[in-house]
C-alpha positions as CSV (number, residue, x, y, z in Angstrom):
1,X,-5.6,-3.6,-23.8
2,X,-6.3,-6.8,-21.7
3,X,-4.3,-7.9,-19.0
4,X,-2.5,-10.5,-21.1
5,X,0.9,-10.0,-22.0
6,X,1.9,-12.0,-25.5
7,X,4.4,-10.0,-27.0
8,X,7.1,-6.8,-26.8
9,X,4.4,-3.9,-27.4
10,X,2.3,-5.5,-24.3
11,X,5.3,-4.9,-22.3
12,X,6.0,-1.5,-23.6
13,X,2.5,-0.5,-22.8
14,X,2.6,-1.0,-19.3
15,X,5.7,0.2,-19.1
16,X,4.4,3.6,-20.6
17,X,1.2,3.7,-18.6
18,X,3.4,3.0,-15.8
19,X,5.8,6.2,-16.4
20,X,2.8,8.8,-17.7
21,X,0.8,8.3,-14.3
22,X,3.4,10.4,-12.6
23,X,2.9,13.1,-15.3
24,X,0.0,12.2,-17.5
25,X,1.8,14.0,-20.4
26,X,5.5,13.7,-22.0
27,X,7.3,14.3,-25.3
28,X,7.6,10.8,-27.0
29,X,11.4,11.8,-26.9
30,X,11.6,12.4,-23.1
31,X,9.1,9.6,-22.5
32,X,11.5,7.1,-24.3
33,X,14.5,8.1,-22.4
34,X,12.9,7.5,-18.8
35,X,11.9,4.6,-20.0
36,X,15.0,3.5,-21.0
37,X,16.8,4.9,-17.9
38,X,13.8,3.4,-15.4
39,X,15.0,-0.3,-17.0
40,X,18.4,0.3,-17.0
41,X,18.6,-0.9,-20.3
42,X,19.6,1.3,-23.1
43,X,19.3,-0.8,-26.3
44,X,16.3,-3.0,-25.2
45,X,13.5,-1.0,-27.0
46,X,14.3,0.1,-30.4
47,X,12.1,3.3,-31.8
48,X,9.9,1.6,-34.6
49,X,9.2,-0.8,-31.6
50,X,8.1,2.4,-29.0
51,X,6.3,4.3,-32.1
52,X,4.3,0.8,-33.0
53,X,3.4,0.8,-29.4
54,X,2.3,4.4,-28.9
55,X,0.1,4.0,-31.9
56,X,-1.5,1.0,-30.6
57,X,-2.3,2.7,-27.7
58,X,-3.5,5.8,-29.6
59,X,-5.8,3.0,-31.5
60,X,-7.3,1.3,-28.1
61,X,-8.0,5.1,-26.6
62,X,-5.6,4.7,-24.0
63,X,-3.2,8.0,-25.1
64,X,-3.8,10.7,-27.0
65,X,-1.1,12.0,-29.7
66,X,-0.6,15.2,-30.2
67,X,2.4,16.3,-32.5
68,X,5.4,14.9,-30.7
69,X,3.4,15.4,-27.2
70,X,1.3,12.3,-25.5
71,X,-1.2,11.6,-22.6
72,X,-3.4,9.6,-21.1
73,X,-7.4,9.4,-21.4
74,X,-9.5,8.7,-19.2
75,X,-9.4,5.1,-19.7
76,X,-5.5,5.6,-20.1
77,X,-5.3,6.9,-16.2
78,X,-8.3,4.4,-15.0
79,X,-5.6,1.5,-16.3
80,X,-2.4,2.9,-14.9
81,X,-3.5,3.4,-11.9
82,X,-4.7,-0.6,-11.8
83,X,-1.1,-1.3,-13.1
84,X,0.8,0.5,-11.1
85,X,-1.3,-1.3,-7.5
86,X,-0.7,-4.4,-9.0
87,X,2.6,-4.0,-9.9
88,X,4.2,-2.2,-7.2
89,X,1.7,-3.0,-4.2
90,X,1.0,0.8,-3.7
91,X,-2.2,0.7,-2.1
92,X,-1.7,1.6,1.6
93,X,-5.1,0.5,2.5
94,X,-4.0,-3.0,4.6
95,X,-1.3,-0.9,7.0
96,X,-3.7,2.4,8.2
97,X,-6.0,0.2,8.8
98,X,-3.9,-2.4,10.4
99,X,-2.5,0.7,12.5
100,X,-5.6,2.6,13.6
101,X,-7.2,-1.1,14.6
102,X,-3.8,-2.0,16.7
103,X,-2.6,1.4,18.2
104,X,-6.8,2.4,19.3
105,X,-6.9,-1.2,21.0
106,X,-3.7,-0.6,23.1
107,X,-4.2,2.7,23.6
108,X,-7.9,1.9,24.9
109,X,-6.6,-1.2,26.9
110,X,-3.7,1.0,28.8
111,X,-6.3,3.6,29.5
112,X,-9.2,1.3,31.5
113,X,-6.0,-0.6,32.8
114,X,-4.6,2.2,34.0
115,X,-8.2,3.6,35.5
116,X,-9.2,0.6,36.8
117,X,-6.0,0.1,38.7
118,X,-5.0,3.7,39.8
119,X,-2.1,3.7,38.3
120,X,0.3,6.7,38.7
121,X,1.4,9.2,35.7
122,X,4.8,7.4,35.5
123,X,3.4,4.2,35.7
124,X,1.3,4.6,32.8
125,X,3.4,6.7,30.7
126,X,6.2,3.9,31.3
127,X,3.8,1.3,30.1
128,X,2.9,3.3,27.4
129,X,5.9,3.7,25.9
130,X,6.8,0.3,26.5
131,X,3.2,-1.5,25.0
132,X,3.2,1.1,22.5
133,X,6.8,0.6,21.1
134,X,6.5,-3.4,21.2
135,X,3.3,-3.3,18.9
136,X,4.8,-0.6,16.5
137,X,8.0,-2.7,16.0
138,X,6.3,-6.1,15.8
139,X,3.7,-4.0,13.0
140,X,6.9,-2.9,11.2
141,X,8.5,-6.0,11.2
142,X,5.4,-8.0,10.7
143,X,4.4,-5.8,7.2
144,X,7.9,-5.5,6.0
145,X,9.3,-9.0,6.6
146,X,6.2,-10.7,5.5
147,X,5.3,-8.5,3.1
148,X,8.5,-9.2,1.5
149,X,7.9,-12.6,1.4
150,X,4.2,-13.0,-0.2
151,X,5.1,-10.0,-2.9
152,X,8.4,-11.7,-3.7
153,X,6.3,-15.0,-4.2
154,X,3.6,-13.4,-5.9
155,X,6.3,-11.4,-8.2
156,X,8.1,-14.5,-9.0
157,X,4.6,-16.3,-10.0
158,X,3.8,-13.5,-12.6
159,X,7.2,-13.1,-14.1
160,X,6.6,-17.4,-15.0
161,X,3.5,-16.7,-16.2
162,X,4.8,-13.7,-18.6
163,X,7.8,-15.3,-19.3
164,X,5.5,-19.1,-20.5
165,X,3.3,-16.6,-22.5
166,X,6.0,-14.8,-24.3
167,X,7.7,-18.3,-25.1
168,X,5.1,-18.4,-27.9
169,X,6.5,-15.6,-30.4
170,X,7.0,-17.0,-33.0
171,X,9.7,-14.5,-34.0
172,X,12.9,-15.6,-32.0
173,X,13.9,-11.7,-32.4
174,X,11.2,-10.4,-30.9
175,X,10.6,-13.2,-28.0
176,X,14.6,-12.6,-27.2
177,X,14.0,-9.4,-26.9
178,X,10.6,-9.3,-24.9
179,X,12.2,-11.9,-22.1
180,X,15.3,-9.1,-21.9
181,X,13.1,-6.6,-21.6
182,X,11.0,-8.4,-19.0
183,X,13.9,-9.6,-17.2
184,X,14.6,-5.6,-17.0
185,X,11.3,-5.0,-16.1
186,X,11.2,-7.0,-12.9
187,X,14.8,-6.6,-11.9
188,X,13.3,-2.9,-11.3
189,X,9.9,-4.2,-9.6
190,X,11.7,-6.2,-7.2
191,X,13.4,-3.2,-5.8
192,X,10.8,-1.0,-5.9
193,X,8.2,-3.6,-4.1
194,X,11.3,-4.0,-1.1
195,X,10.7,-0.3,-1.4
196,X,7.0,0.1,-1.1
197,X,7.3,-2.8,1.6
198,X,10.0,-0.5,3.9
199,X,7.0,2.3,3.5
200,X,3.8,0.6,4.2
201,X,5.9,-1.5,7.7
202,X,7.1,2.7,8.4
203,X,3.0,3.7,8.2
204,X,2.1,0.7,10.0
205,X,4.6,1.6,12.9
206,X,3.6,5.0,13.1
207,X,0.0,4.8,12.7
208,X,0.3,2.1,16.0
209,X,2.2,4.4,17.6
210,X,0.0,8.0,16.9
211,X,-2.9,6.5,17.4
212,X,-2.3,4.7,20.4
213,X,-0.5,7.6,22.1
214,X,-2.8,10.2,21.4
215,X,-5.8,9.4,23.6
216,X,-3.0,8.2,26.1
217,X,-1.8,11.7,26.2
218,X,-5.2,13.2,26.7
219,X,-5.7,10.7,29.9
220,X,-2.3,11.9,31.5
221,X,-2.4,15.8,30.9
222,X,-6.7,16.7,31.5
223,X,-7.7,16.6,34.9
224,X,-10.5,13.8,36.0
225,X,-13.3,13.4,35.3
226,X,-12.2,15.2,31.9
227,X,-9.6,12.7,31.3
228,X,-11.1,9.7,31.0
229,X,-14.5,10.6,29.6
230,X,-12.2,12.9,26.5
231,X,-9.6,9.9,26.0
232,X,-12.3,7.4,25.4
233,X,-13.9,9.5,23.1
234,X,-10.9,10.3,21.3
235,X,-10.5,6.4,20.9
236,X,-14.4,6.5,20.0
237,X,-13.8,9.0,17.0
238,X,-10.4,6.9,15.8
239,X,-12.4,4.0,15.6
240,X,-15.9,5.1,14.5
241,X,-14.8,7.8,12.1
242,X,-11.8,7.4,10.7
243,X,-10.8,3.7,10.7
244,X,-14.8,2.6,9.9
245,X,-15.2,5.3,7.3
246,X,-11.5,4.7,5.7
247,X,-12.7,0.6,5.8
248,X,-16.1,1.5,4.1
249,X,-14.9,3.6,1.6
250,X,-12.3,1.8,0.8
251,X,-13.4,-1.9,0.7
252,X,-16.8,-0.6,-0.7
253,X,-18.7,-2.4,2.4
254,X,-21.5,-0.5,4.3
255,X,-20.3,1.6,7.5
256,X,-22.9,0.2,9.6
257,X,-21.3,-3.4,8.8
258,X,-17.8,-2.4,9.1
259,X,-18.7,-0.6,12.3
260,X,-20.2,-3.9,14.0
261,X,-17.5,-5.9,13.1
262,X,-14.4,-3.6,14.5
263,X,-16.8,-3.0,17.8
264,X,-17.0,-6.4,18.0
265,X,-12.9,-6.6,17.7
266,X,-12.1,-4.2,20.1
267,X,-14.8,-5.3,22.9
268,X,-13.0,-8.8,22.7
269,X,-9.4,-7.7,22.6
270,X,-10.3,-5.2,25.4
271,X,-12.4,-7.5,27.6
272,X,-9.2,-10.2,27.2
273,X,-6.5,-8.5,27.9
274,X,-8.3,-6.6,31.4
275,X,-9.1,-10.1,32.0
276,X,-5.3,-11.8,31.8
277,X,-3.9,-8.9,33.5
278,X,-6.2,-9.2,36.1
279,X,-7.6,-5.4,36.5
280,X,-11.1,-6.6,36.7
């Protein structure tokens, strides 16, 4: 199966990959009527049309048939999966990161500020709450207001691009009933990527917020020396373990790269905002 869609069983095909990643395995019955009931359209896909489609699939080694039962292979998952990201912009890589970068620099800036200055325990925890809660919101709104935008643009450009490649059935039946069934089909998306957009602005926020206020917390409650020397490491270990591993792994670029270039981000964010405020 390539990722050009040029008539109904295309459709169905991603629809079904889409539904068996939950589960991996279904009764062709069952499978048809979530289907059905996840488009909200009853009548769109008719059963020689969902058995040509499942047969296809068993042909390309993307299901397996057993009896009235079906899964995915291998290669069934491995596509799915790719699906599924593309489709409904499940791939929470962009807000931890975004989180762990944003919360460890403010928590690291209201630490030195707060050292450098001797500022009291309500001081700090008053500008802790307050720098903390401004960069979580403006996180939240950031990823869900603008990720709503550039997914609703990129959502729009693929439904054209289905919708100009379906235009060339030849069978008026079947291209009428592809374009309902893709109309369907992205009614659904639509809602689901506002969904997925509320979830990844919620992680953002609350990554900012954990990661910030952790180390903040170790500062206020250890006694000093303890205090600074255990906050600053906590920071160290936020940045160097989990937000340069997660970034390596993730974007398949070497540690030792990833690690230069956040070090380099928070020694500039750091050094700048002491600076402005004035604490050194």
């Amino acid at each position: 199966m390539s990722f050009e869609i040029q008539n109904l069983p295309d459709i169905l095909k991603i629809v079904i990959l889409i539904d068996l990643k939950k589960g991996r395995e279904a009764e062709k019955s069952s499978l048809k009527k979530r289907i059905d009931k996840f488009l909200g359209c009853y009548s769109c896909i008719e059963a020689a049309d969902f058995e040509e489609t499942l047969q296809e699939m068993v042909d390309e080694g993307l299901i397996i048939s057993q009896g009235q039962k079906v899964r995915l292979t291998d290669q069934g998952i491995k596509l799915s999966k790719i699906w599924h990201n593309l489709l409904f912009k499940r791939e929470p890589i962009l807000e931890v990161v975004a989180g762990l970068t944003d919360g460890s620099i403010t928590g690291l800036i209201i630490i030195l500020s707060a050292f450098f200055a001797g500022l009291t325990i309500s001081m700090t925890l008053f500008a802790t709450i307050l720098t903390l809660a401004a960069v979580s919101i403006t996180n939240f709104s950031s990823f869900m207001l603008g990720g709503k935008t550039e997914d609703a643009a990129d959502i729009l450009s693929m439904k054209t691009l289905i919708e100009h490649s379906l235009s060339d059935i030849a069978d008026k039946k079947e291209r009428d009933k592809s374009l309902t069934l893709i109309k369907h089909l992205f009614v659904i998306l639509g809602k689901e990527i506002t969904r997925s957009n509320f979830y990844a602005a919620a992680i953002c926020g609350t990554t900012t917020f954990l990661s910030g206020s952790i180390p903040i917390i170790a500062y206020l409650m250890l006694p000093k020396p303890i205090d600074i020397i255990l906050s600053l490491a906590i920071v160290g270990i936020i940045i160097g373990i989990f937000l340069v591993r997660y970034r390596s792994k993730k974007t398949k670029v070497h540690w030792q790269i990833i690690l230069i270039e956040t070090l380099g981000i928070v020694v500039v964010a750091v050094l700048a905002s002491l600076l402005i405020g004035g604490s050194i």
